[in-house]
PQR file of N, CA, C, O and H, with PARSE charges and radii, in Angstrom:
ATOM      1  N   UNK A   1      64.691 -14.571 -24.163 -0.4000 1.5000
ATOM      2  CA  UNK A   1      64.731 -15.955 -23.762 -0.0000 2.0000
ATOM      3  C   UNK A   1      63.919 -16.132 -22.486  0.5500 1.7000
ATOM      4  O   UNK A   1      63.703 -15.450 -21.483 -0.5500 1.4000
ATOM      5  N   UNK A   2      63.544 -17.379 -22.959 -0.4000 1.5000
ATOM      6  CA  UNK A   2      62.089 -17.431 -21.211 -0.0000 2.0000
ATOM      7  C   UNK A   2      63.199 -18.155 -20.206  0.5500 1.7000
ATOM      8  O   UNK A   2      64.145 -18.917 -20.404 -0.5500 1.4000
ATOM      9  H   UNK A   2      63.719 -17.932 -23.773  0.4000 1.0000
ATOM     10  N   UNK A   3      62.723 -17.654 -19.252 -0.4000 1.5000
ATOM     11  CA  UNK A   3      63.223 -17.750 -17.920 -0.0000 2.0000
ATOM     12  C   UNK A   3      62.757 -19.560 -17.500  0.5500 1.7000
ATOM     13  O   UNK A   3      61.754 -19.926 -18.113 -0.5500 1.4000
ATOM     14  H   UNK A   3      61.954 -17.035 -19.091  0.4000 1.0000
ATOM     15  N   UNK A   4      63.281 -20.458 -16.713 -0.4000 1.5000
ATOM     16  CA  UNK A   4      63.150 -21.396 -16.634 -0.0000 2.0000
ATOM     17  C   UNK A   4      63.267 -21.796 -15.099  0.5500 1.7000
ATOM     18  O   UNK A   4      64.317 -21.672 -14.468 -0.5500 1.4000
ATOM     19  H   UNK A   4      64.095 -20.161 -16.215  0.4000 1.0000
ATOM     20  N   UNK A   5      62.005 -22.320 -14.528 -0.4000 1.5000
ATOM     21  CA  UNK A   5      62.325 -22.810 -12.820 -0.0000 2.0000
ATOM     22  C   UNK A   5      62.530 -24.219 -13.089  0.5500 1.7000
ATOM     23  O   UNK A   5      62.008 -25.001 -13.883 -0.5500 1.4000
ATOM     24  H   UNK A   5      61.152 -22.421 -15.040  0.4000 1.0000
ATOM     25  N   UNK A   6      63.572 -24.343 -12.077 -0.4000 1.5000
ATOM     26  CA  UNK A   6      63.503 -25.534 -11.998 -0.0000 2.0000
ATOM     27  C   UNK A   6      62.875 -26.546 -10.667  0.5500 1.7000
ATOM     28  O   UNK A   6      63.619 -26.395  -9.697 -0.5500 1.4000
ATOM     29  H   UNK A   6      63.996 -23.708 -11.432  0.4000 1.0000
ATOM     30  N   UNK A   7      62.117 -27.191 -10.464 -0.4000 1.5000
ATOM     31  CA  UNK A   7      61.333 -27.842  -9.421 -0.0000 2.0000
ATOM     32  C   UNK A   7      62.553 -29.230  -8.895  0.5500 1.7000
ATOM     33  O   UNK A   7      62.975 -29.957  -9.794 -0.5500 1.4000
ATOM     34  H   UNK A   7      61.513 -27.313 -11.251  0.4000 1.0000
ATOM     35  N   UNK A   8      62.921 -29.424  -7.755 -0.4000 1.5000
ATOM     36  CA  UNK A   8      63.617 -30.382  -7.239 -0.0000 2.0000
ATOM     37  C   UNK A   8      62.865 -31.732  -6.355  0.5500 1.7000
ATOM     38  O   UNK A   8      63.400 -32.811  -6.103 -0.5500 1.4000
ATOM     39  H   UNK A   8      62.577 -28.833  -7.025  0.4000 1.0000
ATOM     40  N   UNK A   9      61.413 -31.269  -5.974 -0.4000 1.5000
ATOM     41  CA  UNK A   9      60.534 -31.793  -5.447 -0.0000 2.0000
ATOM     42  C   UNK A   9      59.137 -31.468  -5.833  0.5500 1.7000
ATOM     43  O   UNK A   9      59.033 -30.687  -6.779 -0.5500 1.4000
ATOM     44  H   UNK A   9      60.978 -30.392  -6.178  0.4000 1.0000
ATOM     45  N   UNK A  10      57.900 -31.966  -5.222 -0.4000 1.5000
ATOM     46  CA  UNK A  10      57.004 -31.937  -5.473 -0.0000 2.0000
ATOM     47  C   UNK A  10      56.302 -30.723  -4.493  0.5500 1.7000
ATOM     48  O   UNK A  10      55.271 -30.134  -4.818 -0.5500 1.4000
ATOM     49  H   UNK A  10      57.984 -32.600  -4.453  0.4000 1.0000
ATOM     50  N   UNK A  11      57.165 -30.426  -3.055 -0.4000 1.5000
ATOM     51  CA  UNK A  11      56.858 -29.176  -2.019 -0.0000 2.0000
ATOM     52  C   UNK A  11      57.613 -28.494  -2.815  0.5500 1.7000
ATOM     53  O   UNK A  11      56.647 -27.856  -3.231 -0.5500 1.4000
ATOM     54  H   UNK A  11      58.003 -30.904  -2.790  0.4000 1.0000
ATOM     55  N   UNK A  12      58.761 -27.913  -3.593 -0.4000 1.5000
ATOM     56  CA  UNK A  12      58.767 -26.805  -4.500 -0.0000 2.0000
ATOM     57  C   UNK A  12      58.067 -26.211  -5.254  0.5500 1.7000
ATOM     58  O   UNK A  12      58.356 -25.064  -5.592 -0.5500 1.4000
ATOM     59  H   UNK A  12      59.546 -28.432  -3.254  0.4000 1.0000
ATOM     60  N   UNK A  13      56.760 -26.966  -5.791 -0.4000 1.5000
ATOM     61  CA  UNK A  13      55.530 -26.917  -6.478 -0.0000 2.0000
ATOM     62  C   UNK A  13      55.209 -25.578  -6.109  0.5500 1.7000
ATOM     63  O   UNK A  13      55.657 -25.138  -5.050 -0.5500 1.4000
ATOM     64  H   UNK A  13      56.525 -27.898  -5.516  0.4000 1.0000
ATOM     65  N   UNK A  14      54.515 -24.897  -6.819 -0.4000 1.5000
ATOM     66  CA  UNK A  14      53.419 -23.595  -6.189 -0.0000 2.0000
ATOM     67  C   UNK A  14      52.449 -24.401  -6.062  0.5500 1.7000
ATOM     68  O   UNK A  14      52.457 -25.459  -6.691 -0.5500 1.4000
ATOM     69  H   UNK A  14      54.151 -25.254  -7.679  0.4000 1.0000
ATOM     70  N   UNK A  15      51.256 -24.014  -5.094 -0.4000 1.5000
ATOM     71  CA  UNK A  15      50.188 -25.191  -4.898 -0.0000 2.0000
ATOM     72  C   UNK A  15      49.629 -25.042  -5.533  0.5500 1.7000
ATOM     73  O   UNK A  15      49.223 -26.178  -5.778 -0.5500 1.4000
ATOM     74  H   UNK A  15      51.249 -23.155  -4.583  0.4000 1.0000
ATOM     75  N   UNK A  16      48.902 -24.077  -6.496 -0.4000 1.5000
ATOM     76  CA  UNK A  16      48.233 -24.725  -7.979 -0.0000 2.0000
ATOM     77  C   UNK A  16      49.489 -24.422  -9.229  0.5500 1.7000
ATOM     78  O   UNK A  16      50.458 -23.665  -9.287 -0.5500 1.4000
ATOM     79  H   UNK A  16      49.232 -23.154  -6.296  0.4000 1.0000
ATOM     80  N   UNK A  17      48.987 -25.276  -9.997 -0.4000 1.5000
ATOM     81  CA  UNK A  17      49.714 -24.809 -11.145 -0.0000 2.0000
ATOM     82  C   UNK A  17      48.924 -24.696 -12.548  0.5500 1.7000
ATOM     83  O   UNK A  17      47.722 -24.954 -12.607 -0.5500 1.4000
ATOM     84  H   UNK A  17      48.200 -25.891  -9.950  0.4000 1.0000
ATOM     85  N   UNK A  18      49.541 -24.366 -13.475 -0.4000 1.5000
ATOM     86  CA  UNK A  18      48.776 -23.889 -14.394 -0.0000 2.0000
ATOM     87  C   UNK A  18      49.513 -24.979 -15.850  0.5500 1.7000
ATOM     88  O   UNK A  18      50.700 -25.304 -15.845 -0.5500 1.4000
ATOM     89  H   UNK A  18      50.517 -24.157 -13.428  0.4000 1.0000
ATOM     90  N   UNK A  19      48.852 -25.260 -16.613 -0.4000 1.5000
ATOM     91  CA  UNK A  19      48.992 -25.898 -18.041 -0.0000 2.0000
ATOM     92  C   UNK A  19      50.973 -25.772 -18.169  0.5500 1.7000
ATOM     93  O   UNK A  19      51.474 -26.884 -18.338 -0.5500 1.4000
ATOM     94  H   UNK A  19      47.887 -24.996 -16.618  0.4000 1.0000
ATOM     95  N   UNK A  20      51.680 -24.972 -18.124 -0.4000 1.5000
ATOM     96  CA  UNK A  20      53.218 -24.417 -18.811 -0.0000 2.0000
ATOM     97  C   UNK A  20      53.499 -25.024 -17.769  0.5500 1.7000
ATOM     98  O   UNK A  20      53.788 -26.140 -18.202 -0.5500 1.4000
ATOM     99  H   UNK A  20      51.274 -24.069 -17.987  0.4000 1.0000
ATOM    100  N   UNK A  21      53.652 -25.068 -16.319 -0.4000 1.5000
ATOM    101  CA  UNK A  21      53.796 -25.605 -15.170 -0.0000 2.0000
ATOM    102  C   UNK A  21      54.056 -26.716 -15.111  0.5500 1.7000
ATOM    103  O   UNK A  21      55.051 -27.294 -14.676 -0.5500 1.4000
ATOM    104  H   UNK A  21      53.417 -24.162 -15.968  0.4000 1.0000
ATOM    105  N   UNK A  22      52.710 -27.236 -15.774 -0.4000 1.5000
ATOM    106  CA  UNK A  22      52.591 -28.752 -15.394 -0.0000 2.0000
ATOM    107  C   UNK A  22      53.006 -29.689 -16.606  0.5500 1.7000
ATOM    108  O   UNK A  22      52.885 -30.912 -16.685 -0.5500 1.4000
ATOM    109  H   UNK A  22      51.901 -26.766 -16.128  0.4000 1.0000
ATOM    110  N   UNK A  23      53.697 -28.500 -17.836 -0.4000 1.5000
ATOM    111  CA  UNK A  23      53.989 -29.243 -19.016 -0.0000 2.0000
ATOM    112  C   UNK A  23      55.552 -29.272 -18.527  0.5500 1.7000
ATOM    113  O   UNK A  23      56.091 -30.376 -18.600 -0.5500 1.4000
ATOM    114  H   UNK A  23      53.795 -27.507 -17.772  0.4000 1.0000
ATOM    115  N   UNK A  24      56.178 -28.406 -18.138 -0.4000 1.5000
ATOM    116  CA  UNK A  24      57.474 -28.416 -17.656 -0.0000 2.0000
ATOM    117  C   UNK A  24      57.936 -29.580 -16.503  0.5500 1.7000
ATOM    118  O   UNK A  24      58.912 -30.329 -16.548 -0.5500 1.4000
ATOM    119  H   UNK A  24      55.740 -27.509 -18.078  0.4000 1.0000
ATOM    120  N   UNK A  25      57.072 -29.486 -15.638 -0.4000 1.5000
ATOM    121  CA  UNK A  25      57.437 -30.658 -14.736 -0.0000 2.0000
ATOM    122  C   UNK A  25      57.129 -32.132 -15.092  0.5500 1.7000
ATOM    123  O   UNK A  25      57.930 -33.010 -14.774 -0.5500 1.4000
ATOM    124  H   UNK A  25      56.279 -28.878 -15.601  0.4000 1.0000
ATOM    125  N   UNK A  26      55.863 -32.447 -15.815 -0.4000 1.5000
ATOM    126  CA  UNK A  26      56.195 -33.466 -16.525 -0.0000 2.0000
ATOM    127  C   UNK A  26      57.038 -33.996 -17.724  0.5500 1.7000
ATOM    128  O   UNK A  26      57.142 -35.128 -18.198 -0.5500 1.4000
ATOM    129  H   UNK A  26      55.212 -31.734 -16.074  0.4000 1.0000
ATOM    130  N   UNK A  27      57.692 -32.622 -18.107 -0.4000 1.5000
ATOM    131  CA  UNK A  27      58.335 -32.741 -19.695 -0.0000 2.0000
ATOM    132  C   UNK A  27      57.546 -32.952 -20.699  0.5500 1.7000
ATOM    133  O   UNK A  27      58.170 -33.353 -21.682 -0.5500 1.4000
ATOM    134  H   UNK A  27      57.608 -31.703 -17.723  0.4000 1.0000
ATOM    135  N   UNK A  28      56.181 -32.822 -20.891 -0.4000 1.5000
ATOM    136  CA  UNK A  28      55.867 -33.302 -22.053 -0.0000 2.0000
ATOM    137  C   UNK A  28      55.049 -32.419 -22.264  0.5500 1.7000
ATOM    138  O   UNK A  28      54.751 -31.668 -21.337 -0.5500 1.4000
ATOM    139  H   UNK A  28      55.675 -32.496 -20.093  0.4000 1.0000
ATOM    140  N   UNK A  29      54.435 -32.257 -23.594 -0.4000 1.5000
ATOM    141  CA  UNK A  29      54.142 -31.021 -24.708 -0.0000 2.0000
ATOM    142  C   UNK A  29      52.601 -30.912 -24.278  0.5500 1.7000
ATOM    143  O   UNK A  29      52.008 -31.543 -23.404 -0.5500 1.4000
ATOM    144  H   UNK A  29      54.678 -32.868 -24.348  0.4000 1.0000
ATOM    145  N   UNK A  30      52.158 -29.981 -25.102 -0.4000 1.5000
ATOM    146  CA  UNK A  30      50.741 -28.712 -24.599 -0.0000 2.0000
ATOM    147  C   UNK A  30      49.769 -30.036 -25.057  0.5500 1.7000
ATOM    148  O   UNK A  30      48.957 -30.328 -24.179 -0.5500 1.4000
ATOM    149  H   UNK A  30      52.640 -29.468 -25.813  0.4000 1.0000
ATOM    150  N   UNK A  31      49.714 -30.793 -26.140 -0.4000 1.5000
ATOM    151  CA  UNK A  31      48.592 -31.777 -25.752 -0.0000 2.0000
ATOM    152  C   UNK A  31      48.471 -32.712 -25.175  0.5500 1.7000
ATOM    153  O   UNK A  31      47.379 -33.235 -24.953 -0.5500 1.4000
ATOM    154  H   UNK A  31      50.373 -30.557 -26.854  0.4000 1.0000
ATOM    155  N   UNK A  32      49.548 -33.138 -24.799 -0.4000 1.5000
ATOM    156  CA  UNK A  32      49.631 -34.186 -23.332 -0.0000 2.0000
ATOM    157  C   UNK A  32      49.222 -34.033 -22.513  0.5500 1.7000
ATOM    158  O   UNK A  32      48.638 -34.827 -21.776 -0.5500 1.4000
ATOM    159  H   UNK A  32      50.436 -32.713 -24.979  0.4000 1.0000
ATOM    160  N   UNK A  33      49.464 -32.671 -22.375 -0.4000 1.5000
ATOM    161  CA  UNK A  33      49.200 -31.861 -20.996 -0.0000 2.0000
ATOM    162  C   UNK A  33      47.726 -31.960 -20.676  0.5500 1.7000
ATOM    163  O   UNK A  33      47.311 -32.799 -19.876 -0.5500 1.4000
ATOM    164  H   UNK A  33      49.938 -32.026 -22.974  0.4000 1.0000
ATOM    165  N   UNK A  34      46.915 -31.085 -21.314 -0.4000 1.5000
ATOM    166  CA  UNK A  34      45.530 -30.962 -21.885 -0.0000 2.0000
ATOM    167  C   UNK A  34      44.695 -32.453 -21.919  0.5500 1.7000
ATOM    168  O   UNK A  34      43.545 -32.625 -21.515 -0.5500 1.4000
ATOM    169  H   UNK A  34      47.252 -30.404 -21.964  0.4000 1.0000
ATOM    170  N   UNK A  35      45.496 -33.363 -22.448 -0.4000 1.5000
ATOM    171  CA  UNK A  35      45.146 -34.654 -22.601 -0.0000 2.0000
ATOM    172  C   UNK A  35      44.517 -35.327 -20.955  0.5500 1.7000
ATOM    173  O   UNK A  35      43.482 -35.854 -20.546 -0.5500 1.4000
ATOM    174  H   UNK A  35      46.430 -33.223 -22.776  0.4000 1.0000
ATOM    175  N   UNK A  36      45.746 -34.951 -20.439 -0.4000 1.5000
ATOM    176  CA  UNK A  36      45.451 -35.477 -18.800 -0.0000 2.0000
ATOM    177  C   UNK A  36      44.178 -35.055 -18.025  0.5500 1.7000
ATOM    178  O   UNK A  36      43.334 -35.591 -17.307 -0.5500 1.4000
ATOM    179  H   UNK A  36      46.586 -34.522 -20.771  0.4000 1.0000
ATOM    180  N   UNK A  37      44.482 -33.727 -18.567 -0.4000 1.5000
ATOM    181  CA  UNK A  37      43.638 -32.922 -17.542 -0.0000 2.0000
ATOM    182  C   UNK A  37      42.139 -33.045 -18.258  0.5500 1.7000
ATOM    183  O   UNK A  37      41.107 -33.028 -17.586 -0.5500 1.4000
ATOM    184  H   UNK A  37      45.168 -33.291 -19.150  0.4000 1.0000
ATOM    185  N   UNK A  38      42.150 -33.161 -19.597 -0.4000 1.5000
ATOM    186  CA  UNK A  38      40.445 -33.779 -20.163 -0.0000 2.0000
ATOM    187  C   UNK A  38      39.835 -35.330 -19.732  0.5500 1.7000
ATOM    188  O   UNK A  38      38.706 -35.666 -19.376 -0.5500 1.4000
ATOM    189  H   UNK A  38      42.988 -33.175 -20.143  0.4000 1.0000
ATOM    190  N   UNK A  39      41.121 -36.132 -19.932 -0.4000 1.5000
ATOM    191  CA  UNK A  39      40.545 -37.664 -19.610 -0.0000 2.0000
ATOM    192  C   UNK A  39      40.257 -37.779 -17.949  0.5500 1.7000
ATOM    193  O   UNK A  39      39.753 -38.707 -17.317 -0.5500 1.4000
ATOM    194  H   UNK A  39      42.039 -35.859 -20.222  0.4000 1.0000
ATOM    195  N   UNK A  40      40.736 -36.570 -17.521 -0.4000 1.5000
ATOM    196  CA  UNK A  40      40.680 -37.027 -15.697 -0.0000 2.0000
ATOM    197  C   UNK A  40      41.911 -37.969 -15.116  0.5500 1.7000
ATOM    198  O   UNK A  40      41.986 -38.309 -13.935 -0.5500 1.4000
ATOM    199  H   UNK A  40      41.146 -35.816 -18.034  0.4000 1.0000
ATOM    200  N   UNK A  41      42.585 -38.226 -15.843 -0.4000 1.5000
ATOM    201  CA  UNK A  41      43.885 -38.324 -15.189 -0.0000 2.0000
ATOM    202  C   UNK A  41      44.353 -37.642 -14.542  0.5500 1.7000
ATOM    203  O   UNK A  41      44.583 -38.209 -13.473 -0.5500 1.4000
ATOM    204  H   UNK A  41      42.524 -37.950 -16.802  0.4000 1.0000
ATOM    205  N   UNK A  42      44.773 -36.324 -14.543 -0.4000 1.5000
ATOM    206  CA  UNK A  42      44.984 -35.390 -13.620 -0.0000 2.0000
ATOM    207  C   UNK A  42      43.977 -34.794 -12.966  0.5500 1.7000
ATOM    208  O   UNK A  42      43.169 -34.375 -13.795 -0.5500 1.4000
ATOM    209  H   UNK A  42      44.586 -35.864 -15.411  0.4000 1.0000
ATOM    210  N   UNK A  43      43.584 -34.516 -11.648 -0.4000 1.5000
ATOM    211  CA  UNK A  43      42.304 -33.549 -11.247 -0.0000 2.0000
ATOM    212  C   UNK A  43      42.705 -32.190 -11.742  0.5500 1.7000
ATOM    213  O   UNK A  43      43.865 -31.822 -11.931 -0.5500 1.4000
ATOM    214  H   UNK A  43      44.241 -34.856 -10.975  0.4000 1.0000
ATOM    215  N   UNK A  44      41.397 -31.345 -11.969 -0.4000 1.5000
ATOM    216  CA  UNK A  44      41.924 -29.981 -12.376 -0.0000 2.0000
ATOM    217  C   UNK A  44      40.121 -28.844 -12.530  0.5500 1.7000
ATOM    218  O   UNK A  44      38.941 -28.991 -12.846 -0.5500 1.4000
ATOM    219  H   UNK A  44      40.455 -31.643 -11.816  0.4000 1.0000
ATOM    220  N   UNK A  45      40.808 -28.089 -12.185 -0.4000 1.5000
ATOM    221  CA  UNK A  45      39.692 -27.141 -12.028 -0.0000 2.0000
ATOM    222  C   UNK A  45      39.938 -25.721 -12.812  0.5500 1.7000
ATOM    223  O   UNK A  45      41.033 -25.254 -13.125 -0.5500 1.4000
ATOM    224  H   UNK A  45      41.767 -27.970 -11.929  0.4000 1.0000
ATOM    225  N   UNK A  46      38.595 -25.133 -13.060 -0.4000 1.5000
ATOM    226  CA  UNK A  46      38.311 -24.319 -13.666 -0.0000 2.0000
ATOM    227  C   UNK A  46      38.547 -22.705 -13.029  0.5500 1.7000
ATOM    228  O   UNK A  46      38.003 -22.451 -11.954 -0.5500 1.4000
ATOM    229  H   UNK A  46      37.706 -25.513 -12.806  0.4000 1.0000
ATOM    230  N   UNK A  47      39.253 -21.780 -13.622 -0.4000 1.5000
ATOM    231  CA  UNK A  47      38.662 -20.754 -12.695 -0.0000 2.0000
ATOM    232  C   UNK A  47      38.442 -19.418 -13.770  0.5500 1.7000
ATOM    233  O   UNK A  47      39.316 -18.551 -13.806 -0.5500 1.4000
ATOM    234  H   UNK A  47      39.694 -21.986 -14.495  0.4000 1.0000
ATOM    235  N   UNK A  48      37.341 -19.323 -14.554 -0.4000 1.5000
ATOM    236  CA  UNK A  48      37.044 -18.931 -15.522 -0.0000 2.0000
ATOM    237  C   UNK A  48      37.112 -19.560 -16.916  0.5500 1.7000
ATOM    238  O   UNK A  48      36.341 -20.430 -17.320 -0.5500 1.4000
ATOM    239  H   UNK A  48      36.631 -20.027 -14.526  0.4000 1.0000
ATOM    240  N   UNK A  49      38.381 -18.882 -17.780 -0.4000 1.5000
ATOM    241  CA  UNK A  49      38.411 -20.000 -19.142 -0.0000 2.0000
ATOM    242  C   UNK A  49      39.877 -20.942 -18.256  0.5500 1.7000
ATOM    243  O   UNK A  49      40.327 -21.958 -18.788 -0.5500 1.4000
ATOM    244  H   UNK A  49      39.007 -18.175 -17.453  0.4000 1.0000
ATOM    245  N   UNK A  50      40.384 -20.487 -17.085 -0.4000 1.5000
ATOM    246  CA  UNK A  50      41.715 -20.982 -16.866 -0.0000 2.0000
ATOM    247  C   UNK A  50      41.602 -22.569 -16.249  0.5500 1.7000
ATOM    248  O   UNK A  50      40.609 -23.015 -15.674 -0.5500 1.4000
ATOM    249  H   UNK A  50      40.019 -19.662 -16.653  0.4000 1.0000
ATOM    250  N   UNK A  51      42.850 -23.295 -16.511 -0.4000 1.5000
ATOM    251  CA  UNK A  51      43.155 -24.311 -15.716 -0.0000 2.0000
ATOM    252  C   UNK A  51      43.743 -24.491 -14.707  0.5500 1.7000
ATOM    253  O   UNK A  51      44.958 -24.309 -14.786 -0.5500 1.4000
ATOM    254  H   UNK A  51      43.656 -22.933 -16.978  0.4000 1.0000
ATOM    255  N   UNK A  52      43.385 -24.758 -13.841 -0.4000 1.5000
ATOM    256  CA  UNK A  52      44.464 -25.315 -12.702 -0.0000 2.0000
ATOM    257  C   UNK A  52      44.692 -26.398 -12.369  0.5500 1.7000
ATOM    258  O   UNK A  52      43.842 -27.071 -12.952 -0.5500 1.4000
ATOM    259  H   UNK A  52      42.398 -24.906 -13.777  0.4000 1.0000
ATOM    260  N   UNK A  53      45.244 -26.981 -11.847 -0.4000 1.5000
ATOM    261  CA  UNK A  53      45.778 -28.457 -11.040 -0.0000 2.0000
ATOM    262  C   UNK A  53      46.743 -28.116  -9.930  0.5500 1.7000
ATOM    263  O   UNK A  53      47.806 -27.516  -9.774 -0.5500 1.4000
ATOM    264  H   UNK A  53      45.934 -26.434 -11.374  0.4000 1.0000
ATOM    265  N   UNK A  54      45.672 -28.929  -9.096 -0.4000 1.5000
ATOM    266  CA  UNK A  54      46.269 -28.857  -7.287 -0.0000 2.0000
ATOM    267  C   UNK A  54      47.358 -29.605  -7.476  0.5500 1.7000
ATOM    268  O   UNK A  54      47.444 -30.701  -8.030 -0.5500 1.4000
ATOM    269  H   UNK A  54      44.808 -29.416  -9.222  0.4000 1.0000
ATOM    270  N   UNK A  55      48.411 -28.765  -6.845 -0.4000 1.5000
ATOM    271  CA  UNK A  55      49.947 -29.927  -6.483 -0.0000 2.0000
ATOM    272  C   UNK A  55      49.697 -31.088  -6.135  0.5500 1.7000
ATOM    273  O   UNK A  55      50.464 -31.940  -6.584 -0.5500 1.4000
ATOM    274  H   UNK A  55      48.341 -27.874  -6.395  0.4000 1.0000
ATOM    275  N   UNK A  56      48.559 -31.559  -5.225 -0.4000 1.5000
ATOM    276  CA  UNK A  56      48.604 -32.871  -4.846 -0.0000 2.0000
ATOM    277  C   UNK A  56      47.767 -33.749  -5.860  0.5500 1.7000
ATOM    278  O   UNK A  56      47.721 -34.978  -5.880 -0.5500 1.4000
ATOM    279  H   UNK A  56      47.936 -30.866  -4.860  0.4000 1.0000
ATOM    280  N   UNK A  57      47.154 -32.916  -6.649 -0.4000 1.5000
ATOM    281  CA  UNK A  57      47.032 -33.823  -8.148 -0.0000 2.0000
ATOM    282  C   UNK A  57      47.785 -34.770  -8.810  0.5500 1.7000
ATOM    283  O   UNK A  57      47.608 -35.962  -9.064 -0.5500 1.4000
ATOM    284  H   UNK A  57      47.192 -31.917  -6.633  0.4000 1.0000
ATOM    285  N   UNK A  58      49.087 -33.593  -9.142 -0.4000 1.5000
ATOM    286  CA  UNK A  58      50.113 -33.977  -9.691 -0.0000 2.0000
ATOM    287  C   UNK A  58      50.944 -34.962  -9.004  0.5500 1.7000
ATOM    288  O   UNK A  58      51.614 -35.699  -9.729 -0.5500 1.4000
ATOM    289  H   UNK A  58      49.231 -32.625  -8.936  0.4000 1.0000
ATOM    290  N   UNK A  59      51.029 -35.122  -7.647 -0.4000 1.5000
ATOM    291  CA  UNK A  59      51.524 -35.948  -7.046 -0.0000 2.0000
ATOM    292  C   UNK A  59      50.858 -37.398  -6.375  0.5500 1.7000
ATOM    293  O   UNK A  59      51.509 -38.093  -5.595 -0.5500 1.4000
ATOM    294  H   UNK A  59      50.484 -34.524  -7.058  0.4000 1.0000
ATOM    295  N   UNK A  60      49.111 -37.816  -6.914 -0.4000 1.5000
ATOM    296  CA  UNK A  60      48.423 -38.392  -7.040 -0.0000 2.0000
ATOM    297  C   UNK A  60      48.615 -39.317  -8.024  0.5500 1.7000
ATOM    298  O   UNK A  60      48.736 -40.539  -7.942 -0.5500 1.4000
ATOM    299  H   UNK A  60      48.581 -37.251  -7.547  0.4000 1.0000
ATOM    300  N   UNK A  61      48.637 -38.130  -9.545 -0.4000 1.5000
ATOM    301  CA  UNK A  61      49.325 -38.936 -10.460 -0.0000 2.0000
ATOM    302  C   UNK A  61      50.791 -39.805 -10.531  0.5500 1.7000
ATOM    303  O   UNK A  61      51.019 -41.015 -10.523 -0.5500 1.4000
ATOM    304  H   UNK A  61      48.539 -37.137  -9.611  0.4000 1.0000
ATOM    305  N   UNK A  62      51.567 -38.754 -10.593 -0.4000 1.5000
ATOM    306  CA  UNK A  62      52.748 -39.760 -10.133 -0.0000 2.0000
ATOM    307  C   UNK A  62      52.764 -40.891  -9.705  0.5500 1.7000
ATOM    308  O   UNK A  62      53.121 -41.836 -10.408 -0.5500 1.4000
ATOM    309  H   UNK A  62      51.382 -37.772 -10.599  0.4000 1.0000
ATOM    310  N   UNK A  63      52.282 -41.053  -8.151 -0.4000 1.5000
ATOM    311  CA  UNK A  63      51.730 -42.176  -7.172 -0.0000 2.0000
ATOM    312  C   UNK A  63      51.562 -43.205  -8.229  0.5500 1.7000
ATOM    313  O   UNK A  63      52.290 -44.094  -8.671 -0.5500 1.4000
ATOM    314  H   UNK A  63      51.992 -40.286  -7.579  0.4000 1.0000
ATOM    315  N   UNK A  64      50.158 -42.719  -8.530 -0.4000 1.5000
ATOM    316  CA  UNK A  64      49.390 -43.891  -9.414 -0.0000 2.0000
ATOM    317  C   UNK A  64      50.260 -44.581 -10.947  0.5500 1.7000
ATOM    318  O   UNK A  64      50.339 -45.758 -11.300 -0.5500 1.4000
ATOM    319  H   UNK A  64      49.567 -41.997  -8.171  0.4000 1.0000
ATOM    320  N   UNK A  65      50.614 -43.796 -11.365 -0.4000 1.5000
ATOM    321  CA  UNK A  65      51.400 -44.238 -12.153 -0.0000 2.0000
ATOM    322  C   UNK A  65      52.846 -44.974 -12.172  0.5500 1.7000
ATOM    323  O   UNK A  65      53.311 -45.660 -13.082 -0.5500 1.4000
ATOM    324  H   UNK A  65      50.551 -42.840 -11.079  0.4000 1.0000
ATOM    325  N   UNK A  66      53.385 -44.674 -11.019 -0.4000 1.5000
ATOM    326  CA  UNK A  66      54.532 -45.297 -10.140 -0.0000 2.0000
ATOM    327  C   UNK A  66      54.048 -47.030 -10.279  0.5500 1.7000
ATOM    328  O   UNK A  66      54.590 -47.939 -10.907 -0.5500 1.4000
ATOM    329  H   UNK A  66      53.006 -44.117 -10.280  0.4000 1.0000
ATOM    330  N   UNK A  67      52.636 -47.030  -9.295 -0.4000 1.5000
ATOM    331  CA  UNK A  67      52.682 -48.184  -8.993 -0.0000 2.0000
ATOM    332  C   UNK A  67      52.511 -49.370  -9.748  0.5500 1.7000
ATOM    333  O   UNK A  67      52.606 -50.469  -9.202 -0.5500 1.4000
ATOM    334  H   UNK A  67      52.196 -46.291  -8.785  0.4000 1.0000
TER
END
């Protein structure tokens, strides 16, 4: 059974996160995820074939979507 963190804030974050990360804290599934991070909704960077997204991405989004 996979192990599960749970995030209480947005400074609990690790400062990048990766695709499983950022599907968990938003709750929603691997092409949502992917979805964001292709349309540029989320910022996100490359570091080989990998993804990342800066914590304050994710909390950019939020923001924006809040308002």
């Amino acid at each position: 059974m996979k192990e599960t963190t749970v995030y209480r804030s947005i400074e609990e974050l690790p400062l990048v996160l990766n695709i499983e990360i950022l599907m968990a804290v938003l709750n929603i599934g691997r092409n949502s995820a992917y979805e964001l991070v292709r349309s540029g909704q989320i910022r996100s960077f490359r570091i080989g074939t990998q993804i990342r997204i800066p914590r304050q991405a994710v909390a950019d989004f939020l923001a924006n979507i809040a308002a």
